[in-house]
N, C-alpha and C positions, 0 to 999 in steps of 0.2 A: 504493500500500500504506500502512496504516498500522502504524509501526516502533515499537516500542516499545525504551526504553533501560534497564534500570534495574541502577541504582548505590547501593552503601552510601554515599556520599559525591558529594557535587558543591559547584557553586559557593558560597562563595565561597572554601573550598577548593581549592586547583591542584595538580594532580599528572598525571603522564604520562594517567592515565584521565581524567580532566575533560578535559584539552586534547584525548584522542582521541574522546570524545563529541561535541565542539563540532566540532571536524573535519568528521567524518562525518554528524554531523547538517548542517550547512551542504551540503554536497553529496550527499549523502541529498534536501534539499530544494529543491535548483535541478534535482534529476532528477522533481520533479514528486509526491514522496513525502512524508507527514507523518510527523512522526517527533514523539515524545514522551520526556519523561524524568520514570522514578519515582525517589523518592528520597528522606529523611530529613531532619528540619530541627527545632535546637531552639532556632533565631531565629527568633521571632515578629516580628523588624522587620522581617527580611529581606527585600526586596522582587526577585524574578527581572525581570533586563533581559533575558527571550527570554519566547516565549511556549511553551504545551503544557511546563510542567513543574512536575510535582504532588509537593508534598511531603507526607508524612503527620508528625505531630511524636512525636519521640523525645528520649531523656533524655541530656541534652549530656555525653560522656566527652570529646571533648576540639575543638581547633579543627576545626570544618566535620565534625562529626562526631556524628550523633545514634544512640541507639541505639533500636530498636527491634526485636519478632519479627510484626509483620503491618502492612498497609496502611491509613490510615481507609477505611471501608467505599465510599466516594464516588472513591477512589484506584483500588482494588481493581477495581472494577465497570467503570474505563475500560480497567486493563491485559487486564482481560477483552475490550475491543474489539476487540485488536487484530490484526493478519495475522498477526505473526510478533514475539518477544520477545528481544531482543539482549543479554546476563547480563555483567556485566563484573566482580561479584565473585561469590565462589560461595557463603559462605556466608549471610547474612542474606538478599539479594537471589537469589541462584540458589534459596535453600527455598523462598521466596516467592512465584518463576516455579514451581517444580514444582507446587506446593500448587495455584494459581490457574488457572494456564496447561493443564498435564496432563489437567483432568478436560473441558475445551473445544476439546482438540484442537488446541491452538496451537503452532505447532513454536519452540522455544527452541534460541539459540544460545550457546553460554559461550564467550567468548576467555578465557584464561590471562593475565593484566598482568602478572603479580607472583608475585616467586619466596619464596613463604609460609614455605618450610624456613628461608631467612637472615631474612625479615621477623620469623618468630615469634623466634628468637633476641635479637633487635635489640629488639624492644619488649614479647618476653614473657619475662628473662632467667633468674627463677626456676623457671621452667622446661629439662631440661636438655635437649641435645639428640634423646636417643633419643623422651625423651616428645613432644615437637614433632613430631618426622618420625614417630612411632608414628600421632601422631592423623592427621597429613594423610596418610599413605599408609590410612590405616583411612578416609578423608571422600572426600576425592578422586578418586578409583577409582570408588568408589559413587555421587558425585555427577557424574561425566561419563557412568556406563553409562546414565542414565536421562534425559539433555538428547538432543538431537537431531543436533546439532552440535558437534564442539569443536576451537575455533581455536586455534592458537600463533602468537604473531605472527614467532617464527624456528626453525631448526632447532635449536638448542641446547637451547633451551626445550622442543621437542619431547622433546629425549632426555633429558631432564631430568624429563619426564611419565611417560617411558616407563621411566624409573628409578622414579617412583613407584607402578608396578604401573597406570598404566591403559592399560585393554585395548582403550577403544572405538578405532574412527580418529580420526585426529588429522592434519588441515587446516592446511598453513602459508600465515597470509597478512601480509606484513609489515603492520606499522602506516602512514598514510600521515600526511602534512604536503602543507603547501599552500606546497611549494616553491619557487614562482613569487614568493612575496611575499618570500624571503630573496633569491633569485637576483636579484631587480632591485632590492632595497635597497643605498644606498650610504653607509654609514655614516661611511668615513671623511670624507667632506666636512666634518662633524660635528666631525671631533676635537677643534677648536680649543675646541668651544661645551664638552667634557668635557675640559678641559684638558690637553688632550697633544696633540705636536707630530708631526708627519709622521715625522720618524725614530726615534719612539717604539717598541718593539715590543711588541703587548699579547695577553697568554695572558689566557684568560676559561674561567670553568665560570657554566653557567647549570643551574640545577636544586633542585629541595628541597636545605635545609641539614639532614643529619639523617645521623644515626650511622652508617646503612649506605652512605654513600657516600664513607666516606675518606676526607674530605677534610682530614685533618690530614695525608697523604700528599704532596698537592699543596701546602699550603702549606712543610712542609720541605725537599722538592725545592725549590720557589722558589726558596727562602731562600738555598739551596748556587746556584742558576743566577744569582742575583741579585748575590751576591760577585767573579763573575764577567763579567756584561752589564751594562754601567752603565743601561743606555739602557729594561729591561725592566721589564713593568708586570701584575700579574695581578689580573682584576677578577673580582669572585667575587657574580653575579647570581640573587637569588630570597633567602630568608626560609626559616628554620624552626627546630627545638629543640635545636637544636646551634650555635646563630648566635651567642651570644655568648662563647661554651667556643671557637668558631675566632675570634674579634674578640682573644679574651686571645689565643689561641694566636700571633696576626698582632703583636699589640702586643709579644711578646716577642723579637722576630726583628729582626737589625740593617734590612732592610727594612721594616719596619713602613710607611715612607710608601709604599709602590711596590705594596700590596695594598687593594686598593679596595673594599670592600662596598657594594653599589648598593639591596640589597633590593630588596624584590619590585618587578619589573619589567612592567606593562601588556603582556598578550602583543602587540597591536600594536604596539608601539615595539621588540618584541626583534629584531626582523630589522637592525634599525638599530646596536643596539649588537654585535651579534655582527659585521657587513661593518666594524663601524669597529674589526674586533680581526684575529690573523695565528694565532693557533695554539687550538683549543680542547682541553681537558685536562680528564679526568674519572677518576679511580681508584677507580671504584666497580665491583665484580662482584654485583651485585645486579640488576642491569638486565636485562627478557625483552626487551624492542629498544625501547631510548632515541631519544625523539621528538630527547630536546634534541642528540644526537651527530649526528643526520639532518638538523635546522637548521641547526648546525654545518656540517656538509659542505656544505648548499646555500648555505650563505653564502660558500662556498670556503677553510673554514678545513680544514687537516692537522689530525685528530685524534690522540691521544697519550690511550690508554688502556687496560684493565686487559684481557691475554685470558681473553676469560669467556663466556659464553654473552651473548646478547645483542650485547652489545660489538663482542664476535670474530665475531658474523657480519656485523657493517656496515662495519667497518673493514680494509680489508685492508692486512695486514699490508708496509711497505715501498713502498705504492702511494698510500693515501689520506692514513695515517699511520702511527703506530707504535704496535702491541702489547707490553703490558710484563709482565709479572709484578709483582706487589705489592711485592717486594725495591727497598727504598728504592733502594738505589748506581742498580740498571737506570733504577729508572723515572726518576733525576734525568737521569740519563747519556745517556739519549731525551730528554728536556726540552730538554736544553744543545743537544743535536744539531739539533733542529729551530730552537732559536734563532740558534744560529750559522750555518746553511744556508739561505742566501736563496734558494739555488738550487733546493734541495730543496725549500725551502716554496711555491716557487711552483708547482714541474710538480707538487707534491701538492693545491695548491689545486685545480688544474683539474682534476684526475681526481677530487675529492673532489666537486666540484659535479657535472662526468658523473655520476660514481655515484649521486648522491642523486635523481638522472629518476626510478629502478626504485622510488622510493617518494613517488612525488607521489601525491595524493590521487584524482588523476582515474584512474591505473592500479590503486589498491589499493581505493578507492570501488566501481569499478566490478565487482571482484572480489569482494567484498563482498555487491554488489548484487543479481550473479546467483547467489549460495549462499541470499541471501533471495529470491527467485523460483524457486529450485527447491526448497525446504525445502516454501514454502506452494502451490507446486502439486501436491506429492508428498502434501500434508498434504487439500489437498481431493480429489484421487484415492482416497485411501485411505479416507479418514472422513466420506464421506457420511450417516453416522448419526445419533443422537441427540444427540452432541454437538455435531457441525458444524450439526446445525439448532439447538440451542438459542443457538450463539455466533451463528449469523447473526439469530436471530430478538433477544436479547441487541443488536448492533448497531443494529440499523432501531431499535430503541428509545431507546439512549444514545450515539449516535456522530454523532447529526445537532448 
């Protein structure tokens, strides 16, 4: 088949969706599949280290982020190639699959990444709540009744859709990770080279630095666990617009030396620093299902995180690790716990890696796989007509 991807954003931009393209595109293409990625770019140096991904150029609002409302016409004309179109945002890119994809019969799939009611908040703040949720319960609804498909990557997320008035079905498939490369990485070997000692103990958040993820939560809690734990260490991995508002925040705390900012970190090297750490902690409730909490567990770290959709459906509660409320006192009082319980962090280590098998990429890949081989056999069944002849006669022209 040939897959098409397309994103309002991609590399050299990293965020949960770029890392689950890459994913699935990699396994998408050792099952023998071509897969393509459309996309927006208002770096003209930029040069793609993959092949088959087309950018059209749009006008830079901000890092890895171009805007535009249609494709160059040479773009366009390939996503028209394709079997089947896989939407990972819904507005710029999902109008653009409708627009292009619709009149040729190509069956279009939307997954849900991202929870737009607290994003628009977070980055559209003059705007007030009602008006935010007015427009995405008015956009959304309307723009799932007319795709083909639409995926949640967890149950919460679902009922969080299903809050938002839409009516189509609604497919839960987790997101997957390629949990093979955390589960045999061994990073503490390493420690010495990242200067800490075997009886160190190191809490880590790997993820966007950016305002909806609390992380002024985690660093306060530290702070109180740290007064406490002489020996403890919190590295705080990945880049973004909130990264030097937590640098001050870190600099004003009697710990100050004992928090570490690594920035951005080469996704192949992260399996390393996450096995060379013992507890991962995230207090963000924004997450439809965090790649980086699922690395986390395959690395065998206990998670310590916010229950919230997303979140709360990967972590269980008391078993992987611990679900907190945003209530500063709890969620320190869960910190301290899991620092001070060697016992506990370790039978949670192991069930945190068990748990993290149900979302390797080869089970959730393949799930995936067959929603695109029954979309586009239902799609040639059905539309043997003028559009399924002009897209196939459209291919033999521009697809060799």
């Amino acid at each position: 088949m040939r897959i098409g991807m397309m994103v309002d954003l991609y590399k050299p931009y990293i965020s949960g969706v770029t890392i689950y393209v890459e994913i699935n595109r990699k396994y998408l293409e050792q099952m023998g599949h071509d897969v393509f990625v459309f996309t927006f770019s208002g770096d003209r140096e930029y040069t793609d280290d993959e092949p088959n991904v087309y950018r059209s150029p749009g006008l830079p609002i901000s890092e890895g982020f171009a805007l535009n409302f249609s494709h160059a016409r040479k773009v366009k004309k390939m996503i028209q190639t394709m079997d089947i179109v896989h939407v990972h945002h819904p507005f710029i890119s999902g109008q653009l699959a409708l627009r292009y994809c619709k009149p040729l019969n190509i069956p279009i799939m939307f997954t849900n990444h991202t929870r737009y009611d607290i994003y628009a908040q977070a980055y559209a703040p003059t705007l007030t709540r009602e008006i935010s949720q007015a427009f995405i319960q008015s956009y959304l609804p309307r723009f799932c009744a007319k795709v083909d498909m639409v995926v949640s990557p967890s149950t919460g997320m679902a009922r969080i859709l299903r809050d938002l008035k839409i009516e189509a079905p609604i497919t839960v498939i987790p997101n997957g990770v390629d949990t093979r490369k955390f589960q045999k990485a061994n990073g503490r070997e390493n420690r010495s080279g990242f200067g800490f000692s075997p009886e160190d103990l190191l809490l880590v958040y790997a993820g966007r630095l950016a305002s909806e993820k609390n992380l002024p939560l985690v660093i306060r809690s530290f702070k109180a666990v740290a007064q406490a734990v002489d020996n403890v260490h919190l590295l705080i991995i990945g880049s973004g617009p909130v990264e030097n508002m937590l640098q001050e925040l870190a600099a004003e705390t009697a710990s100050a030396n004992r928090i570490h900012f690594t920035g951005r970190v080469p996704y192949d090297e992260l399996p390393d620093y996450l096995t060379m750490c013992d507890i991962f902690v995230t207090a963000s409730s924004s997450e439809v299902h965090p790649l980086s909490v699922i690395e986390g567990m395959a690395s065998g770290l206990p998670v310590l995180g916010i229950e919230s959709p997303g979140v709360g459906d990967t972590v269980e509660d008391g078993i992987t690790g611990f679900l907190s409320t945003d209530d500063p006192m709890l969620f320190t009082a869960k910190m301290m716990r899991l620092c001070l319980d060697k016992g506990l962090r370790l039978k949670m280590s192991d069930a945190a890696r068990e748990a993290s098998n149900q979302y390797s990429i080869e089970r959730t890949g393949a799930i995936v796989l067959s929603h695109y081989e029954r979309l586009v056999n239902q799609t040639e069944y059905k539309h043997h007509g003028l559009g399924y002849n002009l897209r196939k006669t459209w291919e033999s022209l521009f697809a060799k």
